[in-house]
C-alpha positions in Angstrom: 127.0 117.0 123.9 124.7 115.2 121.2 121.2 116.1 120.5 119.0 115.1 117.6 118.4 117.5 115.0 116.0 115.1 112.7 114.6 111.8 113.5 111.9 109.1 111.3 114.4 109.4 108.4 114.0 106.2 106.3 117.6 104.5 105.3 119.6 107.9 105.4 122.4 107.6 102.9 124.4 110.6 102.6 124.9 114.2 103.9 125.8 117.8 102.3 125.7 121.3 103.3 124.9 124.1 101.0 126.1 127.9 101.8 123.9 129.0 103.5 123.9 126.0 105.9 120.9 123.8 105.2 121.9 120.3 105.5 121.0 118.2 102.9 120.2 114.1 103.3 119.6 111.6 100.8 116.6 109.4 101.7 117.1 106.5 100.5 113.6 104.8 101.8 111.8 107.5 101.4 113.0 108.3 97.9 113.3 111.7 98.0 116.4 114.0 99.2 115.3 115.7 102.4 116.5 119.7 103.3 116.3 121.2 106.8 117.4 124.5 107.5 119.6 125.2 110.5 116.7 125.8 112.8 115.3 122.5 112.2 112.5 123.2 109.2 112.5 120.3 107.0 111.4 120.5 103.3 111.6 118.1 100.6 114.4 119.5 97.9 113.6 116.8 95.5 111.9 113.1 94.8 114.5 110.8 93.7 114.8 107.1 92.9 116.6 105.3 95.7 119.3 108.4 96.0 122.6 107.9 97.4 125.3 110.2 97.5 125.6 113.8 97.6 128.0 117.0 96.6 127.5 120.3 96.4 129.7 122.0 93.9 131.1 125.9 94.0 128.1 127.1 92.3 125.7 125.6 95.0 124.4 123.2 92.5 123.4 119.8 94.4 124.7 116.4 92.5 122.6 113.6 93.3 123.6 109.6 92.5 120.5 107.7 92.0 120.7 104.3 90.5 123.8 104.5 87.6 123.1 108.0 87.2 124.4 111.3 88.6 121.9 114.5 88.3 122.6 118.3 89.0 120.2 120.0 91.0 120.5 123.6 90.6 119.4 126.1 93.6 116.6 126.6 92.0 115.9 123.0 91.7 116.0 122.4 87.9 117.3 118.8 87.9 119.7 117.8 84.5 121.6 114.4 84.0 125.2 115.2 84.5 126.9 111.3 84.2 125.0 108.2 83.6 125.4 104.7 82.4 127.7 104.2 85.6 128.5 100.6 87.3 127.7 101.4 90.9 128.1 105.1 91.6 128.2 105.9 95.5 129.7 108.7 97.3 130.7 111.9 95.8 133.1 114.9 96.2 134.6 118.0 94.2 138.3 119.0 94.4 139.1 123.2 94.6 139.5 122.5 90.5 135.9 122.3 90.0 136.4 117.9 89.8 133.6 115.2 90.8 135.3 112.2 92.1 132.8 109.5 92.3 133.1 106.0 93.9 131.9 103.0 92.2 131.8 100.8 94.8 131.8 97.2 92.7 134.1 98.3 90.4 136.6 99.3 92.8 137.1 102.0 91.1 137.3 106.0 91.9 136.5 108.2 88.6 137.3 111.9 87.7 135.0 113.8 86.1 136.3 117.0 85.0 133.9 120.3 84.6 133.4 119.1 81.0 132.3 116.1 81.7 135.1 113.6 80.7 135.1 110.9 82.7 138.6 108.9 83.5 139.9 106.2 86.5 141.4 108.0 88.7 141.8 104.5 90.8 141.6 101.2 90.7 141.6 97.8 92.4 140.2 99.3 95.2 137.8 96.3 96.4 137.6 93.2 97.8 134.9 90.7 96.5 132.7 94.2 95.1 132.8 96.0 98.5 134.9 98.8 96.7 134.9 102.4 98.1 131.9 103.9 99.4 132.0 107.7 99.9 134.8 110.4 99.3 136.0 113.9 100.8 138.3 116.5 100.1 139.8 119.5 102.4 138.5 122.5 101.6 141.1 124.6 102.2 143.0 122.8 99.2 143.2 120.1 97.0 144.9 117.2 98.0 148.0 115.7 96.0 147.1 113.1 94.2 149.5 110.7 96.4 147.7 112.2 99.8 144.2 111.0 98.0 146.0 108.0 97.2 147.3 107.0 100.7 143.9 107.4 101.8 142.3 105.2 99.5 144.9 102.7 100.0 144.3 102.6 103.9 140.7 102.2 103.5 141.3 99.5 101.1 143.7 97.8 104.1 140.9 98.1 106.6 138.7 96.6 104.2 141.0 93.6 103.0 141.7 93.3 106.8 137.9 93.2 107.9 136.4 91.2 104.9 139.7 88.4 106.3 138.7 88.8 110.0 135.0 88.3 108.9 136.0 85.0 107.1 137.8 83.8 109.6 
């Protein structure tokens, strides 16, 4: 059965759920990141310059990308720059270790950023023609290996490669 939970959302970009269940959705149009609370009440969490991905991490802080930056939002919504000076940041997830993996979707690329903050390619060559990766997930029940991440990347890549030739065609 679908039903409509929120509607006159302006270019929605990403979504993330906090603990307590309030889904979270980046507005890209509207600049701002929007929250609504299981029975439907919608606030505005924060105003934000074209935001695109989301991530909650396990302290319930929310991680924003807007632009080539990536902020921290904690619950109480004190916002603090967490990466910047990125290519083309995009989707976002944390591993069980406490990890942001980040896609930079012209670069190709996937990045690791560990809890302090250093940043490292965790993969490459992931694009065709800068249509890299867009947006990442991880179980929650465990962290993936490395080659299960991996695989996954490497079949969206395939799709992509095989679209992007279809489309030329």
């Amino acid at each position: 059965m679908q039903s409509t939970f929120a509607s006159g959302l302006n270019s929605p970009t990403s979504l993330a759920f906090n603990g307590a269940g309030d889904l979270f959705v980046s507005n890209y149009g509207g600049s701002d990141i929007l929250e609504f609370t299981p029975s439907g009440m919608e606030t505005t969490f924060a105003s934000v310059i074209d935001p695109r991905g989301l991530a909650f991490n396990s302290a319930g802080n929310l991680f924003v990308v807007s632009l080539d930056s990536i902020y921290a939002y904690t619950p109480g919504r004190l916002r603090s720059t967490y990466a910047s000076a990125l290519t083309t940041p995009d989707g976002l997830a944390f591993n069980q270790a406490g990890n942001l993996f980040v896609s930079e979707q012209v670069a190709g690329e996937v990045l690791e950023i560990t809890p302090s903050r250093t940043k490292s390619i965790f993969a490459s060559g992931l694009g065709v023609s800068g249509n890299g990766p867009d947006f990442l997930t991880f179980r929650v029940e465990e962290t993936p290996e490395p080659s299960v991440v991996w695989l996954l990347l490497m079949s969206a890549a395939g799709f992509l490669i095989k679209w992007n030739f279809k489309v030329a065609n």
